[in-house]
C-alpha positions as CSV (number, residue, x, y, z in Angstrom):
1,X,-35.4,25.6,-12.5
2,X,-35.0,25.1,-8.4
3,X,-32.1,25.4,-6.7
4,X,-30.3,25.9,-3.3
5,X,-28.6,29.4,-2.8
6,X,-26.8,30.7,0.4
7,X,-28.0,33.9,1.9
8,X,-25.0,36.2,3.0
9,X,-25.5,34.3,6.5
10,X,-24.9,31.3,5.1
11,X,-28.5,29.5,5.6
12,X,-29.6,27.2,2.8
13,X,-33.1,28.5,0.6
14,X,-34.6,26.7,-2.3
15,X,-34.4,29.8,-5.2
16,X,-35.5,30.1,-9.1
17,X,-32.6,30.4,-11.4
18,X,-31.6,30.2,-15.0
19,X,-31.9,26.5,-16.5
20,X,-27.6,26.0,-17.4
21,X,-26.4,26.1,-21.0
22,X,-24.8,23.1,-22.3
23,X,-21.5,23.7,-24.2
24,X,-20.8,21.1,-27.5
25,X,-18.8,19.0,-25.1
26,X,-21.3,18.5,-22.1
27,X,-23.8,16.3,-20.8
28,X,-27.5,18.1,-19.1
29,X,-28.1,15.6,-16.4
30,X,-31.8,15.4,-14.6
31,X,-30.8,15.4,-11.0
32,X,-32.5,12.9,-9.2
33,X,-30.1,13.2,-6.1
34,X,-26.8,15.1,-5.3
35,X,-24.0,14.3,-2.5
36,X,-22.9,16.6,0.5
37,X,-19.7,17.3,0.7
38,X,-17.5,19.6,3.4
39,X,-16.0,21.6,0.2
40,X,-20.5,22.1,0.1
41,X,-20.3,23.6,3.8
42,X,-17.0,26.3,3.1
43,X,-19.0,27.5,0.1
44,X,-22.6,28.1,1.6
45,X,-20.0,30.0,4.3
46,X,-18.3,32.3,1.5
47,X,-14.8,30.4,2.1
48,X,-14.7,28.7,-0.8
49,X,-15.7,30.1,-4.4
50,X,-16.3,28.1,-7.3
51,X,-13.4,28.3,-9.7
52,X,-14.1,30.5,-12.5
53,X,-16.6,29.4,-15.0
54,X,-18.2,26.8,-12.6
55,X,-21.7,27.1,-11.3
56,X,-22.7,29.4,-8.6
57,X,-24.9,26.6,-7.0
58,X,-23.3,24.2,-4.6
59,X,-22.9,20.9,-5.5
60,X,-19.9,18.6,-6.9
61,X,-21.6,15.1,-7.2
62,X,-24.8,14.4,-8.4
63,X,-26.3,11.3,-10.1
64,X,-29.6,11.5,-12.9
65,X,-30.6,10.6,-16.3
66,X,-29.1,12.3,-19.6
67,X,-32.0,14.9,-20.6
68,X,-29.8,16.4,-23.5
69,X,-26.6,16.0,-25.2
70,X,-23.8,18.6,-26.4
71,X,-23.6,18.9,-30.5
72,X,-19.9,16.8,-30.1
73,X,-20.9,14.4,-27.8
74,X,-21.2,10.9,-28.8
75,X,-20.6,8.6,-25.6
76,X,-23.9,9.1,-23.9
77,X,-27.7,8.4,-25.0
78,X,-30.6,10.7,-23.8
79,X,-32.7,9.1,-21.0
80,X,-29.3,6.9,-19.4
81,X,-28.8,7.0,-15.8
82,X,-25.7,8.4,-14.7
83,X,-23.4,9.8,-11.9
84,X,-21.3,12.7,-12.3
85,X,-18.2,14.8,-11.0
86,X,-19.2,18.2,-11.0
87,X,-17.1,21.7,-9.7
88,X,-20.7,23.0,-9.0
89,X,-24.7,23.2,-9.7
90,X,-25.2,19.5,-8.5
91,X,-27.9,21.4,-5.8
92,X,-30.7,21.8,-8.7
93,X,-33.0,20.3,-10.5
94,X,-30.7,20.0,-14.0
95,X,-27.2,20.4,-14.1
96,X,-24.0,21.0,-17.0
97,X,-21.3,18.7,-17.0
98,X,-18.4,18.2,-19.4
99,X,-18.6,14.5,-21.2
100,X,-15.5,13.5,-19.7
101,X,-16.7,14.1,-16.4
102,X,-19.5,11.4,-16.5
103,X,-19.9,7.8,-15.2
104,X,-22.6,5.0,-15.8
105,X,-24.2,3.8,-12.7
106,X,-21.9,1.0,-11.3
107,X,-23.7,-2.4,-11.2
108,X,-26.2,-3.2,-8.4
109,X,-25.9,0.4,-7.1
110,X,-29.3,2.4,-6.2
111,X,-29.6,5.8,-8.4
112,X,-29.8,7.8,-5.2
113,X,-26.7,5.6,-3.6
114,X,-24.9,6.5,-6.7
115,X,-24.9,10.5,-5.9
116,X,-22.4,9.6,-3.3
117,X,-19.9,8.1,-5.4
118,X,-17.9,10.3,-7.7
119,X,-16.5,12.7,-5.5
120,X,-14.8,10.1,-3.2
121,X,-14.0,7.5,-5.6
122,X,-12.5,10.5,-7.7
123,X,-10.6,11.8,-4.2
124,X,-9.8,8.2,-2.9
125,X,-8.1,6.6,-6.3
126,X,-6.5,10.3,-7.5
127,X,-4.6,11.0,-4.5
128,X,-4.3,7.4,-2.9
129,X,-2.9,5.4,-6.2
130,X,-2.2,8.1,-8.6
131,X,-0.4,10.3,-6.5
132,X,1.0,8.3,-3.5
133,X,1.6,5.0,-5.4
134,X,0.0,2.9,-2.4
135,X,0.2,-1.0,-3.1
136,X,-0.3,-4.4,-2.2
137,X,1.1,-5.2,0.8
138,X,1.9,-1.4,2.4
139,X,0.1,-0.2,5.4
140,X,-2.1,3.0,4.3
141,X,-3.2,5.1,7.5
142,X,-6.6,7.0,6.5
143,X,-7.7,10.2,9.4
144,X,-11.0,10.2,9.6
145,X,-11.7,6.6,8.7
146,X,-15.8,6.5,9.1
147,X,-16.3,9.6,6.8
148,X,-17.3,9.5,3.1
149,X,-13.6,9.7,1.7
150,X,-12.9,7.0,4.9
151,X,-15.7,4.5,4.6
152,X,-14.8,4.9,0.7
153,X,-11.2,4.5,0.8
154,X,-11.2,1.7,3.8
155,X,-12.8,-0.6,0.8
156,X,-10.9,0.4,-2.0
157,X,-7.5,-0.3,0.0
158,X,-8.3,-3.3,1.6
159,X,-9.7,-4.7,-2.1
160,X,-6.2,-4.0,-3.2
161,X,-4.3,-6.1,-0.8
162,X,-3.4,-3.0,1.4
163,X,-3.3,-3.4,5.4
164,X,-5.8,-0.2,6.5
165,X,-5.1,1.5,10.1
166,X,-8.0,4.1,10.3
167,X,-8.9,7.0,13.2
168,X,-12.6,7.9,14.6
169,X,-14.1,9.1,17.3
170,X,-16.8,6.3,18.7
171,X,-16.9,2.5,19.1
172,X,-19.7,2.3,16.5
173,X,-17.6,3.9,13.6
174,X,-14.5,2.0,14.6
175,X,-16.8,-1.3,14.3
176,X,-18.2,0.3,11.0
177,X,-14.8,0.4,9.3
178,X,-13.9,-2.9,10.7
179,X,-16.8,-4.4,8.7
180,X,-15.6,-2.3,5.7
181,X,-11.9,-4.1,6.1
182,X,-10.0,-1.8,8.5
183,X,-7.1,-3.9,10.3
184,X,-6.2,-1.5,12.7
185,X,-8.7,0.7,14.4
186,X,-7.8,3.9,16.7
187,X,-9.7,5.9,18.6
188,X,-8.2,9.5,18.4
189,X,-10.2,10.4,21.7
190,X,-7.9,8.0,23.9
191,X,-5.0,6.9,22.1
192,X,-2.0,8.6,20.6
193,X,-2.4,7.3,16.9
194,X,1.5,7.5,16.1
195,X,1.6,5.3,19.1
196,X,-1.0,2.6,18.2
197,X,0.5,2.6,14.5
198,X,4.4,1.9,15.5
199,X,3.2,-0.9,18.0
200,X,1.0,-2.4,15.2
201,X,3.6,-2.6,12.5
202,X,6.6,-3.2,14.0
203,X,7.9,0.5,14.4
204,X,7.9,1.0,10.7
205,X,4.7,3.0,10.5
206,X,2.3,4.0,7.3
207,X,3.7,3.8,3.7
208,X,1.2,6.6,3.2
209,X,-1.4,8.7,4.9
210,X,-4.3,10.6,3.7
211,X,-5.6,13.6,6.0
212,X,-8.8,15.7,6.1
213,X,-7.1,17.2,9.3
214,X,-4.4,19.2,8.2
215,X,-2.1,22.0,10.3
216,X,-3.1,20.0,13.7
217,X,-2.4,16.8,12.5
218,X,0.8,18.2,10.6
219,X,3.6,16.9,13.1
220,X,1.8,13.9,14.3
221,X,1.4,12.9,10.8
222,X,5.4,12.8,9.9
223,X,6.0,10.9,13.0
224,X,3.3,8.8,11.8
225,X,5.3,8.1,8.7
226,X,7.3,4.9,7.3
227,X,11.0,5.5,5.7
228,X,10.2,6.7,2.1
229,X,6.6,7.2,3.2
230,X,3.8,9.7,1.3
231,X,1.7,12.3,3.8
232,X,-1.3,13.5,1.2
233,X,-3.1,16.1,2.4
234,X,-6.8,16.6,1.4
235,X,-8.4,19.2,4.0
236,X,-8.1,21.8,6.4
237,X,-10.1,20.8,9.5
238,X,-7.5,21.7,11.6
239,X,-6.6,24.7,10.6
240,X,-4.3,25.7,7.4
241,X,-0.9,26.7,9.0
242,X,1.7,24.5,11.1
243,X,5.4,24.5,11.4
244,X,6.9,21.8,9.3
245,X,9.9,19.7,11.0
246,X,12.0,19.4,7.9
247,X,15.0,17.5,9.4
248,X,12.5,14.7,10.2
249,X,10.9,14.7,6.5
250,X,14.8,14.7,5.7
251,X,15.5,11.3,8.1
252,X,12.7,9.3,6.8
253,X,13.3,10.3,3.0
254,X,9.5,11.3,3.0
255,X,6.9,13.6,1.1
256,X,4.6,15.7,2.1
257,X,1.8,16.3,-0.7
258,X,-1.1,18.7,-0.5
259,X,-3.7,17.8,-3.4
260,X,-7.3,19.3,-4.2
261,X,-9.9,17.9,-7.0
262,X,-12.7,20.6,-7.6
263,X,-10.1,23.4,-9.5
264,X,-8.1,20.6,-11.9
265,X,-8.9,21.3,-15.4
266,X,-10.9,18.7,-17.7
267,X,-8.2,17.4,-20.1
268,X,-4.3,16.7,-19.8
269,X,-2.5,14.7,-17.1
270,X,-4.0,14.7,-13.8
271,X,-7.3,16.3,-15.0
272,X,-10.5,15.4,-14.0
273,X,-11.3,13.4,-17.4
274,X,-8.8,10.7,-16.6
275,X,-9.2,10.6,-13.2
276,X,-12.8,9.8,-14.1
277,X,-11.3,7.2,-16.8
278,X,-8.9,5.6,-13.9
279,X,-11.9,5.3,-11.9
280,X,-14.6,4.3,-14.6
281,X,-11.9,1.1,-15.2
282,X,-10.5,-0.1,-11.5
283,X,-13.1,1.0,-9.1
284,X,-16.6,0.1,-10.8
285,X,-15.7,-3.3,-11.3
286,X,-15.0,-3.6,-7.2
287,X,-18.2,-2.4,-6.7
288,X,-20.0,-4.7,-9.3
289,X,-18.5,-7.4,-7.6
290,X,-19.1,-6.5,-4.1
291,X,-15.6,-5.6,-3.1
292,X,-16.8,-2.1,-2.4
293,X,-19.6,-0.3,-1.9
294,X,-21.8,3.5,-0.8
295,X,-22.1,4.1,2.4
296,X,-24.9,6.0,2.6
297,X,-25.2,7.3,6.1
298,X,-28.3,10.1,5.3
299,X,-31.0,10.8,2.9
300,X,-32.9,13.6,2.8
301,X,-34.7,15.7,0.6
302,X,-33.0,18.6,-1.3
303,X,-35.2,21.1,0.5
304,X,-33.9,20.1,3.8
305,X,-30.1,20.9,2.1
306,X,-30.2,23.4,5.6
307,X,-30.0,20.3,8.2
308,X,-28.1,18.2,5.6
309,X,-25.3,20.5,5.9
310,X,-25.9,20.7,9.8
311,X,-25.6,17.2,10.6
312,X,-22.1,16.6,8.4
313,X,-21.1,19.7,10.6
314,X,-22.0,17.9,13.6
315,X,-19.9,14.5,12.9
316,X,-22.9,12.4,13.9
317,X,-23.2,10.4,10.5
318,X,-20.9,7.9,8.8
319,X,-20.4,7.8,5.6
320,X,-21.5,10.2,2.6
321,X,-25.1,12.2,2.8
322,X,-27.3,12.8,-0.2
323,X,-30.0,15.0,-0.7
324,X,-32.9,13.6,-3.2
325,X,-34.2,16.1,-6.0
């Protein structure tokens, strides 16, 4: 089959490779589109291996049709379109995925649209609400708020009954997550975000942030924080090391959490099979029902994977990219 490999200088080529094996408990999916993620642009660079066992080929959201099944699995039909979390291959024309791992389209949502779904609902609901608890009636702050993860997220919180603050860089993505339910709206570029948030609820601050920034953000994040409030870090943008003010951790009686998806195992608490689950049951009836919806801020084919990866680089789109197989 075709897929995209990265030379040793990180450019993007379309290559022959083995069709993948499917295991008794997997699902061989027909890619008909697969979603661009940052984790995608660390890997093409050589910072980011798969873990052990996964594909080689970059790629950890695709969406298809079943073209085979695994001898044990049961749940799926040949020739269903589907959506899948994936710790690699989603770049190609076919790729592996374990059963558990596997989502029906959501109603109403586009098969392409749909390649953009599982890795943030899978981030957004595993680290938001299983791991930081957030709830009706907190304030959630969300860095980065017109990314994939933010446009995502913005929806999923507001659905819940939770009052969104969000960060970005422009007037248009501010006014995006507006329109997606944001109640407060900063721009990092000219205000002081810990600032903004204290006047905006009071002094109390967020119940719990989620940040793709990390070490630069660090600081600025705890002061950001409510009493008893959850800082859940998902990325690195900002570099990976920062000193850590534990005596103001200590005052507000707050957690710092640093949480990744891709290297989880399958099966047992906190895997990827019932984060899948969790999401399968509270976040494809919001999108059924309008509550939420992809943001789809690029399409492109796979074979321009090279520029895909170039403009999420560049910060210039909102929302998640796919490329179309």
């Amino acid at each position: 089959m075709h897929a995209i490999a990265a030379s040793a200088e990180g450019r993007l080529t379309c290559e022959n490779v083995a069709d993948p094996a499917v295991a008794n408990d997997e699902v061989l999916i027909r890619v008909h589109a697969a979603g661009v993620n940052r984790a995608d642009l660390l890997q093409a660079a050589g910072k980011y291996p798969p873990p052990p066992g996964a594909s080689e080929v970059i790629g950890l959201e695709v969406s298809g049709t079943v073209a085979a099944l695994g001898a044990d699995v049961t749940d799926w039909s040949v020739g269903q379109p589907v959506c899948a979390l994936l710790a690699g291959g989603g770049y190609a024309e076919y790729v592996a995925v374990p059963a558990a791992q596997v989502l029906p389209l959501p109603d109403g949502v586009a098969l392409s649209e749909a390649a953009g779904l599982p890795e943030v609902a899978c981030t957004v609901w595993s680290n938001l609400i299983m791991t930081a608890g957030l709830a009706a009636g907190q304030v959630v702050l969300l860095q980065g708020g017109a990314s994939g993860i933010g446009t995502h997220a913005t929806q999923v919180a507001h659905a819940l009954g939770v009052r969104v603050a969000v960060t970005a860089g422009s007037a248009d993505k501010l006014a995006l997550c507006r329109e997606l339910g944001a109640d407060i709206t900063i721009n990092y570029r000219d205000e002081d975000f810990v600032e903004r948030l204290r006047t905006e609820t009071g002094g109390a601050g967020a119940d719990v942030i989620l940040d793709i920034m990390g070490a630069a953000y660090l600081d600025r994040n705890v002061d950001a924080l409510a009493t008893g409030g959850r800082l859940v870090i998902i990325g690195m943008q900002g570099g990976i090391k920062a000193e850590l003010n534990i005596a103001k951790l200590l005052g507000k009686r707050a957690g710092v959490i640093a949480t990744s998806l891709r290297p989880r195992p399958v099966d047992g608490p906190g895997g990827k099979g019932e984060i899948v689950r969790a999401v399968r049951d509270n976040v494809w009836p919001m999108i059924a029902d309008g509550r939420v919806r992809p943001i789809i801020g690029a399409e492109l084919p796979i074979a321009e994977a090279q520029r895909a990866h170039e403009l999420l680089a560049s910060g210039e789109v909102s929302g998640k990219i796919v490329l179309t197989v």
